[in-house]
C-alpha positions, -999 to 999 in steps of 0.1 A, spaced: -72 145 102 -89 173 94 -82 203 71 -87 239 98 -109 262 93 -144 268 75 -147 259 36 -117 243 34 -114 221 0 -103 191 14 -106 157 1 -127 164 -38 -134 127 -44 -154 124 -75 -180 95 -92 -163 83 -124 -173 53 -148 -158 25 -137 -143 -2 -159 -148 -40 -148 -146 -72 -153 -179 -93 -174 -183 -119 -154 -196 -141 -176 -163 -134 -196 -140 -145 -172 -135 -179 -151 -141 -161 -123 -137 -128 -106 -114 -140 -79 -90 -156 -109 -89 -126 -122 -79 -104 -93 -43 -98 -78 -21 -84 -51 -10 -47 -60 19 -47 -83 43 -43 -58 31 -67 -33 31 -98 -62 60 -119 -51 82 -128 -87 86 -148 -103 64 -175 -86 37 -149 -75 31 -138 -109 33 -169 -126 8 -182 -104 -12 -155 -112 -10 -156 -152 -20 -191 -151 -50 -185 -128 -70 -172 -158 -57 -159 -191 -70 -128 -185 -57 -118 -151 -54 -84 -140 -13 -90 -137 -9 -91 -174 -15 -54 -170 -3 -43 -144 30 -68 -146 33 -68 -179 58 -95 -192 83 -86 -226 121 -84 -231 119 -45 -228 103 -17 -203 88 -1 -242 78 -38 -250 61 -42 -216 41 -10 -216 33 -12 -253 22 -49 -248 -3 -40 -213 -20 -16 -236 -24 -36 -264 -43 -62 -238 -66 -34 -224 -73 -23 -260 -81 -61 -267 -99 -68 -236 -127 -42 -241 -126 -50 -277 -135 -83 -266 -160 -74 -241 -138 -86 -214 -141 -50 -193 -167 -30 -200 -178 4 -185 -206 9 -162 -237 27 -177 -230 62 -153 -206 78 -135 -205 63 -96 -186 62 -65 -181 22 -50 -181 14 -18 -159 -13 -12 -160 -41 16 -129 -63 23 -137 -92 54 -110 -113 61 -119 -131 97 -129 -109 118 -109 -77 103 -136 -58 81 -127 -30 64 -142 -4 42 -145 25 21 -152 46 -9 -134 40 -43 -137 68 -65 -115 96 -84 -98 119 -61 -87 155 -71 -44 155 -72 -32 186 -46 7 190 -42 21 182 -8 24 214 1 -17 219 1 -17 198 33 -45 176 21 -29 144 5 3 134 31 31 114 18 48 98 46 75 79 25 98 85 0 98 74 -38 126 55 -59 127 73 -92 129 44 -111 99 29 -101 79 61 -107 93 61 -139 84 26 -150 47 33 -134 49 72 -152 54 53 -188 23 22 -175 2 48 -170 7 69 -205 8 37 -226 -28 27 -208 -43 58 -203 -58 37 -173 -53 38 -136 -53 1 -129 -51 2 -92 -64 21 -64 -42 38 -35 -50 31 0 -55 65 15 -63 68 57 -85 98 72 -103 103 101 -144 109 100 -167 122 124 -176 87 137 -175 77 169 -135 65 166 -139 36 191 -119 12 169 -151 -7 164 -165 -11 132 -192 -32 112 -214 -59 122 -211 -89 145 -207 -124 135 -243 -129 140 -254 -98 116 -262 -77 148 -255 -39 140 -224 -28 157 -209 1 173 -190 15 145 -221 13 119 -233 46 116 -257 65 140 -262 97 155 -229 120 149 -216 100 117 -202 118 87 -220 119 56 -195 93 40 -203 67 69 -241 69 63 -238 64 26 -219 34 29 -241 23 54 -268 27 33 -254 12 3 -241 -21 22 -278 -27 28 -284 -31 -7 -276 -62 -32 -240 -58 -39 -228 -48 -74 -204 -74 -73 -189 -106 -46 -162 -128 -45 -138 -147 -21 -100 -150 -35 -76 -174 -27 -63 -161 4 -99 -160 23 -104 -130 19 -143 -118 7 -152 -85 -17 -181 -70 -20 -187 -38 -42 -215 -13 -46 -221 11 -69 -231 45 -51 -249 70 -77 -278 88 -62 -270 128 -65 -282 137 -28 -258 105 -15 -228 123 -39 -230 154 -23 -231 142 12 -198 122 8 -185 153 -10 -202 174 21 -185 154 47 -149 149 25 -142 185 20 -128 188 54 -106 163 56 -69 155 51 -58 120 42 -27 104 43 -11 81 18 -13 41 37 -3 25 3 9 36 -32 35 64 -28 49 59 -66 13 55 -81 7 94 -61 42 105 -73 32 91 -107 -4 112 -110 11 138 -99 41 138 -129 16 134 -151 -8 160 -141 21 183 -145 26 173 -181 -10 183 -188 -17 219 -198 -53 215 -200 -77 206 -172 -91 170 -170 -91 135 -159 -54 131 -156 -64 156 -130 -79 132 -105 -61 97 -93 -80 64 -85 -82 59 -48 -96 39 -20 -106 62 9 -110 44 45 -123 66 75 -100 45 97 -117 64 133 -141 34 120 -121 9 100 -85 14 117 -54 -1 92 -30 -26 103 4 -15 98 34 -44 90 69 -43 77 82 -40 44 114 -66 45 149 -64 25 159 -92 0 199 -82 -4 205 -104 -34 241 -102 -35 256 -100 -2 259 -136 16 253 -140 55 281 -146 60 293 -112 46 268 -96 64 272 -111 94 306 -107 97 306 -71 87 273 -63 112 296 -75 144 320 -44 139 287 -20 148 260 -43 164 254 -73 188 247 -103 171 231 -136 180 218 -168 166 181 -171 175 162 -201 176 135 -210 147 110 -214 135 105 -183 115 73 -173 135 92 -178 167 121 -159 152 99 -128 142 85 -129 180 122 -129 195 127 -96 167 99 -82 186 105 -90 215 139 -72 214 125 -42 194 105 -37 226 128 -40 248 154 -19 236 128 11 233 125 7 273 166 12 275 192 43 267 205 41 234 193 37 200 158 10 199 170 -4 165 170 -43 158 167 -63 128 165 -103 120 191 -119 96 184 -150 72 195 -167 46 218 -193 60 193 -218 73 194 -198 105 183 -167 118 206 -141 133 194 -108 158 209 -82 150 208 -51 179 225 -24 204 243 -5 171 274 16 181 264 47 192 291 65 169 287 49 138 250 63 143 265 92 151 285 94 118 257 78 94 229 87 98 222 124 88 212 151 112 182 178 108 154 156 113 135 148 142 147 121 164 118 100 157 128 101 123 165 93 130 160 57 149 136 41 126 148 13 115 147 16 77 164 47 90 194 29 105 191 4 80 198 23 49 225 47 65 243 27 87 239 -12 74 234 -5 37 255 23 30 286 21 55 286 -16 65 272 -36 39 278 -11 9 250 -24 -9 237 1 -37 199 8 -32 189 -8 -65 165 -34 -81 192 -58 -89 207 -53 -55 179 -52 -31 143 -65 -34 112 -51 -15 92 -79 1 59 -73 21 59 -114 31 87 -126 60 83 -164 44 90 -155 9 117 -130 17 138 -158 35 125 -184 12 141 -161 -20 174 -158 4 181 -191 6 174 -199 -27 198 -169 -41 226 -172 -15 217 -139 -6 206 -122 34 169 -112 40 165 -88 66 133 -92 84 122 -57 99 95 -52 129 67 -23 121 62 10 127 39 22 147 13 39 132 17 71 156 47 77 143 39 73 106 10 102 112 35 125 132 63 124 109 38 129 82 18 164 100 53 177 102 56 172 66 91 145 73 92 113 50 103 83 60 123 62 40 116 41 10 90 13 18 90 16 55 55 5 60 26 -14 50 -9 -3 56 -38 -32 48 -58 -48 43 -46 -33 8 -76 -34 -20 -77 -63 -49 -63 -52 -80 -86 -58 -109 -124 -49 -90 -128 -14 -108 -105 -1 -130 -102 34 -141 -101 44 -177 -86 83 -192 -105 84 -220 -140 78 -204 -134 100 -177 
C-alpha cells in the first residue's frame, strides 16, 4: 500500500535506544520472553510464564495485584527495579532492529523501530478493527505508570520487492527469490544486509519458534529505510488498543516528543506475507445448552463429529461452501459440552433486523459481524464484557476453558486477508478482535523506554 503522489510522508519510522534483556542476568532469553498480552492464555498461560524465570517479561506487561492502580503501580516498580538491577539495560546508540522470526518453514521479517503516530484520517496507519474502551484504558494507564512501550505492534505494508510470496533463504542456505536484488526497496536491502552479519541477539522459545535480532545503525542504511518508508501506508495486523493507546496519549501531550512515536514491527509482507487466523469467543456464562437451544430459532444446527482438528475442518468446510450458495456465508462451531455443534444457514430476517445497515456488504456478513448482532445481542443476550466473554486466539484452550467453566466456546473460521485490506482502504472497521495476523513478535526482545527516547 502505497501513499499517492510525490513526497508524501508516509511511514517516519525512527532509530531509538532500545532497552533489553543482559543475558548474563537472566536464565535465559527465551524464559524471559512471552506471547503479547492479549494472546497469554490465563490463568495457566501466565502462570506458566511467571514461573519460567523470575524476571519474565509478563510481570510487566500482565502485571498481577488486587487492583488495576496496584497492577500498574506494581509493573513499574519492576522496570524501575530491573534496570536498577542491571536486568535491562540500554543499548549504547540509538538503532533500528531487524528482526527474524523462523518457525519451519514460515520465516518472517522486519524492522523494529519507533514509528511517528498519524490519526486515521492521514491515510498512513489503517485500523481495520475496532477497540473496547476498557482495554485501552487499562493499556492507556500501563503505559503512563511505565513510561515504556513494552511491546511492539505488528504493522503490514507492501515494498517495492518482487511480491512473489517468496521470501528468504532455502533450507540449504541458498539465496532465494524474495532476498533482495535488482528492484528492492531500500528497507529490503538493509535487512539484507544486516542478516549477513552476527546477530545482536538468538534464541529458540518453547514453541520452536527461533529469533534473531540485529541492530541496524549506520546513517546511509537509516536514511534508505526512511527513503524507501516515506511512501508507504501500513496497516495495523496486530495491536489495535496499543495504537488506540499511543494515540490517547499523544493527545495528552502538549509538547513534542517521544510519546510522539509508538514501538512497531514493520513487515514488507509483498516479501514476508502474514498468516491470518481467527480470534475465538469464550461465553463464560451461557451453557450449550442455552445456546444451543436458543441458536435453533435462527440457524441450522448439527452435531459434528470430533476430534477438534476434524471439527475445525468440517467449520471450514461449510464456511466454504456456503459462500458458493444464495444467502448469507456465515457459520460457526459450538463447544463446551463434550461435543461440537455447526452452527449455519441463519434466518435471512433476523439478519435483516440485526445487523445494521450502511456498511458495505462485505462488512455486513462477516462473521464476528453476525456474531455480535445477531447471536450475541438478539439470541444469546450476552453483554460484550470481560466477565462475559473472553477473547481467545487458541481453538484448544478456548474449548478446553468451556468445558472447565460450563460455559460455550465459539470457534470462528478466518477472514480473508482481502477483505481485511478492502474494508480497511475504505476506511470501514471490522469488529472487535476479528483477526489475527502472525507470526506476531516475542514480547520482551527490545523494549522501548519514554525517558531515553
Amino acid at each position: 500500500m502505497s501513499i499517492p503522489g510525490p513526497g508524501g510522508q508516509g511511514l517516519q519510522l525512527t532509530p531509538f535506544r532500545g532497552l533489553r534483556y543482559v543475558a548474563e542476568r537472566v536464565g535465559s532469553l527465551a524464559a524471559v520472553t512471552s506471547p503479547p498480552y492479549d494472546v497469554v492464555v490465563r490463568p495457566d498461560g501466565l502462570r506458566e510464564l511467571e514461573t519460567a524465570d523470575p524476571h519474565n517479561i509478563v510481570r510487566l506487561i500482565l502485571p498481577q495485584a488486587d487492583s488495576p492502580e496496584a497492577r500498574h503501580r506494581q509493573a513499574a516498580e519492576t522496570l524501575r527495579r530491573w534496570q536498577a538491577d542491571g536486568v535491562l539495560a540500554p543499548d549504547p546508540e540509538p538503532a533500528l532492529y531487524v528482526y527474524e522470526q523462523r518457525d519451519g518453514p514460515t520465516l518472517q521479517r522486519g524492522l523494529i523501530g519507533a514509528l511517528r503516530l498519524s490519526p486515521r484520517e492521514e491515510g498512513i496507519v489503517l485500523p481495520h478493527e475496532e477497540v473496547m474502551p476498557h482495554v485501552v484504558e487499562d493499556r492507556a494507564d500501563l503505559m503512563r505508570a511505565t513510561a515504556a512501550h513494552l511491546e511492539p505492534l505488528l504493522l503490514a505494508y507492501r515494498g517495492n520487492g518482487n511480491g512473489n510470496g517468496t521470501s528468504g533463504t532455502s533450507g540449504n542456505g541458498a539465496t532465494g527469490p524474495g532476498t533482495g536484488g535488482p528492484g528492492t526497496g531500500g528497507a529490503a536491502r538493509v535487512i539484507e544486509s544486516a542478516i549477513r552479519r552476527e546477530p545482536l541477539l538468538s534464541t529458540t522459545t518453547e514453541d520452536g519458534v527461533d529469533h534473531r535480532l540485529w541492530r541496524v545503525t549506520d546513517p546511509a542504511d537509516l536514511v534508505a529505510v526512511s527513503a524507501d518508508l516515506r511512501h508507504h501506508q501500513a496497516l495495523i495486523a496486530d495491536g489495535h488498543h496499543r495504537w488506540a493507546t499511543y494515540l490517547r496519549l499523544r493527545e495528552e501531550r502538549r509538547e513534542p516528543g517521544p510519546w510522539d512515536f509508538g514501538l512497531v514491527l514493520l513487515v514488507d509482507t509483498a516479501r514476508y506475507p502474514l498468516r491470518v487466523r481467527a480470534i475465538h469467543r469464550l461465553l463464560r456464562q451461557l451453557s450449550p445448552d442455552d445456546a444451543l437451544t436458543a441458536a435453533r430459532r435462527a440457524f441450522r444446527v448439527r452435531t459434528i463429529d470430533g476430534p477438534l482438528p476434524r471439527a475445525l475442518e468440517t467449520l471450514a468446510e461449510a464456511t466454504e461452501a456456503a459462500r458458493a450458495e444464495p444467502g448469507a456465508p456465515n457459520a460457526f462451531l459450538l463447544a463446551g459440552d463434550g461435543r461440537f455443534h455447526l452452527l449455519d444457514r441463519p434466518d435471512p430476517g433476523l439478519l435483516a433486523r440485526t445487523v445494521p445497515e450502511g456498511r458495505p456488504e462485505a462488512w455486513r456478513t462477516l462473521d464476528a459481524t453476525v456474531l455480535h448482532h445477531a447471536l450475541l445481542d438478539h439470541l444469546w443476550n450476552v453483554p460484550d464484557t470481560p466477565e462475559h466473554i473472553g477473547y481467545i486466539h487458541d481453538s484448544a484452550a478456548a474449548v478446553e476453558q468451556a468445558e472447565r467453566l460450563g460455559g460455550t466456546a465459539v470457534l470462528m473460521h478466518a477472514v480473508g486477508e482481502d477483505i481485511v485490506h478492502e474494508l480497511a482502504r475504505q476506511g470501514i472497521a471490522m469488529p472487535h478482535k476479528s483477526t489475527s495476523f502472525g507470526p506476531k513478535p516475542a514480547t520482551g526482545l527490545v523494549l522501548r523506554s519514554l525517558t531515553l527516547g
